[in-house]
N, CA and C of each residue as an Amber inpcrd file, in Angstrom:
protein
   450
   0.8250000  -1.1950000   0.0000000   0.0000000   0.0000000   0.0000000
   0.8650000   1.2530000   0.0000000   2.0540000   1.1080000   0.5470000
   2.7800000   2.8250000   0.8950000   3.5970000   2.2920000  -0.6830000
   3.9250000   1.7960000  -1.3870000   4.8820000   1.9780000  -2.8450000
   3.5230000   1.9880000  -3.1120000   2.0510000   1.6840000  -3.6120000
   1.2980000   2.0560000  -4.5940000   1.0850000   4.1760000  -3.8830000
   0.7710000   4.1800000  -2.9070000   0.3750000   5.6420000  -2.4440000
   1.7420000   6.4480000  -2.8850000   3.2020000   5.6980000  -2.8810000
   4.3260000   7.0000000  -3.0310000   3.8460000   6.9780000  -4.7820000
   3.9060000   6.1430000  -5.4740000   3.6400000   6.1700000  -7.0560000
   2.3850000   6.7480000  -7.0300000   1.2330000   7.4560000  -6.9100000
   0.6130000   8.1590000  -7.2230000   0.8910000   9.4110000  -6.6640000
   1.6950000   9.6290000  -5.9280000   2.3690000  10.7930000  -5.6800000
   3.3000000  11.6310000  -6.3520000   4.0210000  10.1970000  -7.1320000
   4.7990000  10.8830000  -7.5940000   4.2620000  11.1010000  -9.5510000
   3.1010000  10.5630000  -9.6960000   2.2110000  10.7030000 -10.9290000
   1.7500000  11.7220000 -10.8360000   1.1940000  12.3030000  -9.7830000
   0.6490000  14.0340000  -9.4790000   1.3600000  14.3760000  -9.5220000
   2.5770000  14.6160000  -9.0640000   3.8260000  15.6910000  -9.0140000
   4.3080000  15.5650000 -10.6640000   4.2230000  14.8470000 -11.3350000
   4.6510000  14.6770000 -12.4830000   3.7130000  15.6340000 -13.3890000
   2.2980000  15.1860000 -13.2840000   1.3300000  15.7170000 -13.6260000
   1.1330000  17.2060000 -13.6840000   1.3810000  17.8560000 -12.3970000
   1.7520000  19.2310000 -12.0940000   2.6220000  19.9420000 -12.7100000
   4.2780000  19.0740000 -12.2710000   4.7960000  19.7540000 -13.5500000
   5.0720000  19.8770000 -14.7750000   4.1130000  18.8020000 -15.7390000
   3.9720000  18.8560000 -17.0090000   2.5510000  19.9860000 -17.2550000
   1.8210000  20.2160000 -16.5110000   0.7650000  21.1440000 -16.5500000
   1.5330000  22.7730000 -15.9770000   2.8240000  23.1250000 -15.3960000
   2.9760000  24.0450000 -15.0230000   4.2490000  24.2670000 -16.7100000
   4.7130000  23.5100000 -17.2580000   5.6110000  23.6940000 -18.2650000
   4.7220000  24.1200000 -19.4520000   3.7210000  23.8730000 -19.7650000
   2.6270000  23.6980000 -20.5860000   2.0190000  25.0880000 -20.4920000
   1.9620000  25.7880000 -19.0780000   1.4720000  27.0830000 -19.1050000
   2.5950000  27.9410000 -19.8200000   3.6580000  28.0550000 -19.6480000
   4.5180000  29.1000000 -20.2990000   4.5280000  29.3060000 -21.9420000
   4.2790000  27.8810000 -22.3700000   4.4210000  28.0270000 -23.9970000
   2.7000000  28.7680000 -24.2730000   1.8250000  28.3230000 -23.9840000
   0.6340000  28.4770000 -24.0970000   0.0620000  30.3630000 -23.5850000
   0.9070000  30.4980000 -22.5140000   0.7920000  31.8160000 -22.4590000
   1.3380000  32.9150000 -23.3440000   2.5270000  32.4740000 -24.2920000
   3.0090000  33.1440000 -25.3470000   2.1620000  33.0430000 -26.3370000
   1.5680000  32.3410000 -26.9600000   0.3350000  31.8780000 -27.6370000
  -0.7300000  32.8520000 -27.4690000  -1.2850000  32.6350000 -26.6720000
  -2.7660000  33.4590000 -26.2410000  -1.7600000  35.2880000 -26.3310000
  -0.7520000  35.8330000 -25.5770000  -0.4660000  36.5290000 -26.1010000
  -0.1690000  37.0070000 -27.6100000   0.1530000  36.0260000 -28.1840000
   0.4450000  36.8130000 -29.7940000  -1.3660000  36.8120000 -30.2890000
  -1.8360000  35.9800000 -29.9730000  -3.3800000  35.8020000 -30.3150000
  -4.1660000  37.3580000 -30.0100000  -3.7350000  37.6780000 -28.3560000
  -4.5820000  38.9110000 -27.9970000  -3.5590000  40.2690000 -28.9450000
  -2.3480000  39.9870000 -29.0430000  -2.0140000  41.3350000 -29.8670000
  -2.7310000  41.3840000 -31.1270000  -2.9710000  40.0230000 -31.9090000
  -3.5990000  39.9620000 -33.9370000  -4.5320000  40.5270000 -33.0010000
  -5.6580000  39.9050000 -31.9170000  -6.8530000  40.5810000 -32.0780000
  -7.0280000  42.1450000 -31.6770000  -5.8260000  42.5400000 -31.2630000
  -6.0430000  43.6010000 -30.8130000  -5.5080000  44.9790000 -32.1040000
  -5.4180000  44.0510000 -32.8900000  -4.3510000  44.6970000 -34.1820000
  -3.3470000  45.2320000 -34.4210000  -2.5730000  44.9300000 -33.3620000
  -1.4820000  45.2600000 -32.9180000  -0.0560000  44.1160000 -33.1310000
   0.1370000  44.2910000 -35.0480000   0.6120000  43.2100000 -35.3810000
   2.4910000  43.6450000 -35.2810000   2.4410000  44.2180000 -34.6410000
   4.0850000  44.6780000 -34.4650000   4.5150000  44.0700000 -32.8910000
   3.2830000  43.5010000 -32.1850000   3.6830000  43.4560000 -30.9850000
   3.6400000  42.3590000 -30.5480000   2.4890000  41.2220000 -31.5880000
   2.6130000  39.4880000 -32.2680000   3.7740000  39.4950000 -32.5040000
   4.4530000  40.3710000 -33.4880000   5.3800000  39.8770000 -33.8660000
   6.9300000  39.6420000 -33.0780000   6.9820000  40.6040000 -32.1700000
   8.0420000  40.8270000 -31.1040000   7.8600000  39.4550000 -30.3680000
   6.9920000  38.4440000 -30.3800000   6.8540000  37.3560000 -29.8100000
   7.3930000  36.4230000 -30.2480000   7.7910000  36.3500000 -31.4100000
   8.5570000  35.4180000 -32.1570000  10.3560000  35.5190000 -32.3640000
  10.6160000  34.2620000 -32.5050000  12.0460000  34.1550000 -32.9650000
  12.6980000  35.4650000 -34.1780000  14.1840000  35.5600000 -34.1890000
  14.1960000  36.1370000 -35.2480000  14.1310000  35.6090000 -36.8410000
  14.5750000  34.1920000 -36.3500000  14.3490000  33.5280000 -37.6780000
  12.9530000  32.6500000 -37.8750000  12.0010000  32.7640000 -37.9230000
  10.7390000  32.2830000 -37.4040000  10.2410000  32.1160000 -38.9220000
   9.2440000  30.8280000 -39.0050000   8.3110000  30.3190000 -40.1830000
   6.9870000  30.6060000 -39.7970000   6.3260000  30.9870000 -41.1350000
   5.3010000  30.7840000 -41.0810000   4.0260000  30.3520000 -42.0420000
   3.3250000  29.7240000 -42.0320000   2.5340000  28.9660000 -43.3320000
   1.3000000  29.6960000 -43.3010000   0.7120000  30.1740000 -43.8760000
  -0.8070000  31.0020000 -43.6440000  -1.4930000  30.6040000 -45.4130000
  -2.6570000  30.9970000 -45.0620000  -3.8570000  30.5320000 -46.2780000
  -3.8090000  32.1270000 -46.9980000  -3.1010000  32.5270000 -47.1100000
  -2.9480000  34.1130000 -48.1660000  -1.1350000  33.7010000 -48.5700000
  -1.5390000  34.5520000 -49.8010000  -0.3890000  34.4160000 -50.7630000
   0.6720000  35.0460000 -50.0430000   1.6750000  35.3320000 -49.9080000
   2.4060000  33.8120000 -50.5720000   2.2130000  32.6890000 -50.0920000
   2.1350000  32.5120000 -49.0240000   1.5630000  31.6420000 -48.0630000
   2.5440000  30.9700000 -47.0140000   4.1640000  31.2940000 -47.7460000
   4.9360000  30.7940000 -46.6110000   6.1120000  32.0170000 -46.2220000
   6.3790000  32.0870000 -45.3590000   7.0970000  33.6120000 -44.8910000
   8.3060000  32.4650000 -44.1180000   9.5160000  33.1590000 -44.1530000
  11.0710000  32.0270000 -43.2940000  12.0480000  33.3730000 -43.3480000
  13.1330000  32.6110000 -42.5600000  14.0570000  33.5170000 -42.1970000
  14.4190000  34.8780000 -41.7130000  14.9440000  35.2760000 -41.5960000
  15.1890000  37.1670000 -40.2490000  13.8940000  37.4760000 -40.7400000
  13.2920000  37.4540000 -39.6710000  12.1210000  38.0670000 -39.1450000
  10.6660000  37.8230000 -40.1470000  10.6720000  36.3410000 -40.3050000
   9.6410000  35.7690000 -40.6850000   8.0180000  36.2910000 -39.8160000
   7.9560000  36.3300000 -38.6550000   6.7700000  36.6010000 -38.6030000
   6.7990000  38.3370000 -38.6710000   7.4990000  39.1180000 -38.6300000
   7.1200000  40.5770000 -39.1620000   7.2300000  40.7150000 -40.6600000
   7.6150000  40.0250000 -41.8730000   7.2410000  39.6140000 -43.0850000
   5.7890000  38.9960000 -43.3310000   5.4430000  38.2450000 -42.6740000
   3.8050000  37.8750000 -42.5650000   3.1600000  39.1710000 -42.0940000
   3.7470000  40.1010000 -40.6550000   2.7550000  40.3580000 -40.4310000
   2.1360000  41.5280000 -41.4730000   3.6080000  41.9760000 -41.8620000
   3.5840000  43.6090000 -43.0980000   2.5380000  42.8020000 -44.6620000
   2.5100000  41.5590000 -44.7750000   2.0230000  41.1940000 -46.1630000
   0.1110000  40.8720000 -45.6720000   0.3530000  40.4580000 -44.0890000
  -1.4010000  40.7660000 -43.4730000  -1.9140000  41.5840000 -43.9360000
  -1.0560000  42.5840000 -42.9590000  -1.7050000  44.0650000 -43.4630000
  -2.5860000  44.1830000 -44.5800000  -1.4040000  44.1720000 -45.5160000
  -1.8310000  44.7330000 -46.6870000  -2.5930000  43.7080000 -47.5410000
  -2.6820000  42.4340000 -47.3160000  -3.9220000  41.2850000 -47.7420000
  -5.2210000  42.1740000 -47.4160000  -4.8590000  42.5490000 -46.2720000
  -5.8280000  42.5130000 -45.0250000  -6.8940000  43.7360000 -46.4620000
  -5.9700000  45.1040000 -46.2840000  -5.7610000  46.1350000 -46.6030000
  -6.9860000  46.3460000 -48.5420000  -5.7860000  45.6060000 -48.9610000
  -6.1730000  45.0700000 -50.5300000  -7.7170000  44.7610000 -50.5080000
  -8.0170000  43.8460000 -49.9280000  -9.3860000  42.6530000 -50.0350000
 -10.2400000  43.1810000 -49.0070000 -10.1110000  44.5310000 -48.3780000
 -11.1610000  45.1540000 -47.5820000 -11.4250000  43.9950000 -46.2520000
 -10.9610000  43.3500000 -45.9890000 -11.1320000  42.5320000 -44.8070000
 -10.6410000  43.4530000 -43.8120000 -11.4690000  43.4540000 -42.7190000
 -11.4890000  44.3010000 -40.8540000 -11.9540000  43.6560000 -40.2880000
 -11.5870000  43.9210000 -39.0530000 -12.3430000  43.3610000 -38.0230000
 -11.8670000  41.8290000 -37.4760000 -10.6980000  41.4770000 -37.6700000
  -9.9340000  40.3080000 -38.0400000 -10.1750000  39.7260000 -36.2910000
 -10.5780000  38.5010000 -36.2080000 -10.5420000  38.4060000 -34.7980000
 -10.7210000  36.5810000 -34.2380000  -9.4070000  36.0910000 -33.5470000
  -9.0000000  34.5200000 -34.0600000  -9.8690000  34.3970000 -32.0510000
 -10.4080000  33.1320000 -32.2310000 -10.7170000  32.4040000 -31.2660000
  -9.9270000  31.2750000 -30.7120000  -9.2720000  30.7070000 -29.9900000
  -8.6980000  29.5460000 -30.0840000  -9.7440000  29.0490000 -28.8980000
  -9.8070000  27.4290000 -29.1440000 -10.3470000  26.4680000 -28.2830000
  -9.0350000  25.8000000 -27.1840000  -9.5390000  24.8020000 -26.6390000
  -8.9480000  24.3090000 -25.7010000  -7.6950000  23.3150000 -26.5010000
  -6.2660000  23.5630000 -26.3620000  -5.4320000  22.9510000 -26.9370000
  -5.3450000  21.3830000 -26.7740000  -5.2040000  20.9450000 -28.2090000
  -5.4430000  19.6250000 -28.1800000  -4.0840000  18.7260000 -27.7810000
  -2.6840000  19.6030000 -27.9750000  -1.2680000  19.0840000 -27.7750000
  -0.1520000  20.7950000 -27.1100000   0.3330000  20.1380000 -26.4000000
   0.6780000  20.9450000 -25.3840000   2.1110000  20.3830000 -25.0330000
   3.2000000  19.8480000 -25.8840000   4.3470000  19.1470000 -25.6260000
   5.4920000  19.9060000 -25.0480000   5.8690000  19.9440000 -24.2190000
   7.4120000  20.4830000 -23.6850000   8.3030000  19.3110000 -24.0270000
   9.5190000  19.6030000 -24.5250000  10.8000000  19.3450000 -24.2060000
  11.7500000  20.2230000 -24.1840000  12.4640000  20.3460000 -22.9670000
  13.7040000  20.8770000 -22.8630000  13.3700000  22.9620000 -23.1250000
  13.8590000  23.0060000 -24.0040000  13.8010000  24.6260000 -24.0730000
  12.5020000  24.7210000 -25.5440000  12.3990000  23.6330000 -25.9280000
  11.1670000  23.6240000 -27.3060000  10.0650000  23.2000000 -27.3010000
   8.8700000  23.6480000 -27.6100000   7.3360000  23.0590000 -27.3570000
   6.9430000  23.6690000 -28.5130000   5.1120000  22.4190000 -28.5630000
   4.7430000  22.2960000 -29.8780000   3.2060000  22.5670000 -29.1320000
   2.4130000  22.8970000 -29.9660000   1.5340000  23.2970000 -29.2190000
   0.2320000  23.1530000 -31.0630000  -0.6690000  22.5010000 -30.4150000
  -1.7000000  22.4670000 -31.6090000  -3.3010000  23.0550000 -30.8740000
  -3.6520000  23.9950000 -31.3790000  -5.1840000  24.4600000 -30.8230000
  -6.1980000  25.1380000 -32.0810000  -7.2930000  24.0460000 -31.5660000
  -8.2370000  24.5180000 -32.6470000  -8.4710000  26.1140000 -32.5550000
  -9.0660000  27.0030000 -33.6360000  -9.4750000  28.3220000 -33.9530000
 -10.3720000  28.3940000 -34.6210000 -10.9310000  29.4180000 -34.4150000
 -12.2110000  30.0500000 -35.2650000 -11.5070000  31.3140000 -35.7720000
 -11.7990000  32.1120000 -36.6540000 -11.4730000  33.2350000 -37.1390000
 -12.9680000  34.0910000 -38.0040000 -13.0970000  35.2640000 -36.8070000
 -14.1530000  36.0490000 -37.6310000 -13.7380000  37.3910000 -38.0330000
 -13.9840000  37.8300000 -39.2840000 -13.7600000  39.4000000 -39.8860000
 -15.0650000  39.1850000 -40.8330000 -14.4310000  40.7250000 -41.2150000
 -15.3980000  41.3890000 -42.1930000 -15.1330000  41.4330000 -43.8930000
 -15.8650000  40.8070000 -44.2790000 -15.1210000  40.8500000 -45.8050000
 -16.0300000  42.0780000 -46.6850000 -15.7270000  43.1540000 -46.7260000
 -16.1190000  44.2630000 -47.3680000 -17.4250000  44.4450000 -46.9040000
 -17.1320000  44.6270000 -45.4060000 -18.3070000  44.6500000 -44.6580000
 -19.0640000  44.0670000 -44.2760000 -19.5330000  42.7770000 -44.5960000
 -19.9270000  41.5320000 -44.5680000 -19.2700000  40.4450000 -43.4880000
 -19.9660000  40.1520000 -42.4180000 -19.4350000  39.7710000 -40.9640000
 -19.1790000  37.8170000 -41.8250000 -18.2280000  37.2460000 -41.7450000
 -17.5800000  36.1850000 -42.6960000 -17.2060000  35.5460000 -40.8680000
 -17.1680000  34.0420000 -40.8890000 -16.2180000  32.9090000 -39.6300000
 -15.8310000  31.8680000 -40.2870000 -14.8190000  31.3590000 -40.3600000
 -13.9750000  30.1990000 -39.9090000 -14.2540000  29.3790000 -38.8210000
 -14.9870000  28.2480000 -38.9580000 -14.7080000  27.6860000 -37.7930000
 -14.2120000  26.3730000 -38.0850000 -13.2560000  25.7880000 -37.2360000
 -12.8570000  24.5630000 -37.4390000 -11.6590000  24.5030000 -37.9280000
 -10.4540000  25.6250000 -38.0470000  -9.3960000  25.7110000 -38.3420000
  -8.3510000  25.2380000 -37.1740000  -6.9480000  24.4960000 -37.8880000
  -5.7650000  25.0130000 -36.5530000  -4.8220000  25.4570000 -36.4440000
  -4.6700000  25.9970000 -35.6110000  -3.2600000  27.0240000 -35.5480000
  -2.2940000  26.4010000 -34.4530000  -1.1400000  25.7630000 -35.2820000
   0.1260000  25.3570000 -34.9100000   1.3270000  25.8520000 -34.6520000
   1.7960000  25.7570000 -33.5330000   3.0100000  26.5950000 -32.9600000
   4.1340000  25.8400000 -32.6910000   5.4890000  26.1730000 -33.0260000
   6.7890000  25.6510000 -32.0940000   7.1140000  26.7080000 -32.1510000
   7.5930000  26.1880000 -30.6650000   8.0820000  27.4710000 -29.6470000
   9.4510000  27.1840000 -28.9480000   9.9300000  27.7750000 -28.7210000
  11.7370000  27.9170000 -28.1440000  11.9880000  29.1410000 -27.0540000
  12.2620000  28.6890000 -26.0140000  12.8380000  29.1920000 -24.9810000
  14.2070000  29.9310000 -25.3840000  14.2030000  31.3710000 -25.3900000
  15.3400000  32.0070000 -25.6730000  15.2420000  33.3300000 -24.5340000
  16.0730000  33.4600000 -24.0650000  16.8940000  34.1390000 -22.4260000
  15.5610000  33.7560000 -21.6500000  15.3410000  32.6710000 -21.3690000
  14.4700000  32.6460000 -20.4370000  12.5910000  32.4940000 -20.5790000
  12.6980000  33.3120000 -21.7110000  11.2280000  33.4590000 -22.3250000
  10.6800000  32.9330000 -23.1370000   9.5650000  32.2630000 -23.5900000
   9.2600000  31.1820000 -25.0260000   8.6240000  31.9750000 -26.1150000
   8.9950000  32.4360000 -27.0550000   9.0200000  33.0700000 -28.0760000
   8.5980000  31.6670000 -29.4020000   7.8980000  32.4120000 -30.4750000
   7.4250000  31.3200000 -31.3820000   8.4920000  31.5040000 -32.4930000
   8.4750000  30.1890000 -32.8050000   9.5180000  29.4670000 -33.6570000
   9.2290000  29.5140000 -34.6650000   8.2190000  29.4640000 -35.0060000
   6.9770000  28.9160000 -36.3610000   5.2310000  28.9060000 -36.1380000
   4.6180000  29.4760000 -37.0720000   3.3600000  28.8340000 -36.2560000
   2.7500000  28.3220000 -38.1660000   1.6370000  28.1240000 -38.2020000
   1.0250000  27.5510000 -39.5640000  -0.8790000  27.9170000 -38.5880000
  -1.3390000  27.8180000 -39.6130000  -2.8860000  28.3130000 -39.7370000
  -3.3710000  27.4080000 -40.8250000  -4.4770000  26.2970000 -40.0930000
  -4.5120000  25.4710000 -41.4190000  -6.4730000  26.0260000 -41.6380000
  -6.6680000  26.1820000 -42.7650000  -8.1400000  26.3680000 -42.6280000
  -8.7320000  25.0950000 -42.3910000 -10.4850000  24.9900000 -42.0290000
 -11.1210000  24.0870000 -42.3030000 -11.8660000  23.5670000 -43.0910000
């Protein structure tokens, strides 16, 4: 009875700290999420690596190297800009993968995405938005993310 009670002890403690490693990547996440929704795509972008990927459903569609996600975010814009789309505004659901290792995590969470397409209130639902993420001085900054529609 006391080796089955120390092994579930030490399954919670395990548990805990795979749920407390899991908050740090995930909180960089929901931050770059609240800057797009807040339209404040210079300040998403400060969240990311300098050499950072990214795959998105607008042309070109893949953005890499020094300062990949502020190359996405300047070609948003102006997608955004071009095609009269406003009002740009991503939902994420409850993450379905949440992996730490070491200083790198992968992180998969469903999204919805609602804007305006030339005024016209338009949603996405059922899309996902994929992240690796890397611990650099301390902080987890995104590596890459991809946006797959549904």
């Amino acid at each position: 009875m006391q080796k089955f009670a120390m092994t579930l002890t030490f399954l919670a403690a395990a548990a805990s700290a795979a749920a407390f490693a899991a908050a740090g990547p995930m909180q960089t996440v929901d931050q770059f999420v609240s800057a797009f929704n807040a339209g404040n795509l210079k300040a998403a972008a400060a969240l990311c690596t300098d050499r950072s990927v990214v795959i998105d459903d607008f042309p070109p569609h893949a953005w890499q190297g020094g300062n990949g996600c502020a190359s996405w975010a300047r070609d948003f814009l102006a997608y955004s800009a071009n095609n009269e789309a406003t009002d740009q505004i991503v939902t994420l659901g409850k993450p379905s993968h949440v992996d730490v290792t070491a200083d790198r995590a992968y992180v998969v969470v469903p999204a919805s995405y609602a804007y305006k397409d030339h005024g016209k209130p338009v949603k996405q639902i059922g899309s996902i938005f994929t992240v690796a993420l890397q611990r650099v001085a301390g902080e987890w900054r995104i590596a890459g993310f991809a946006w797959a529609d549904h």
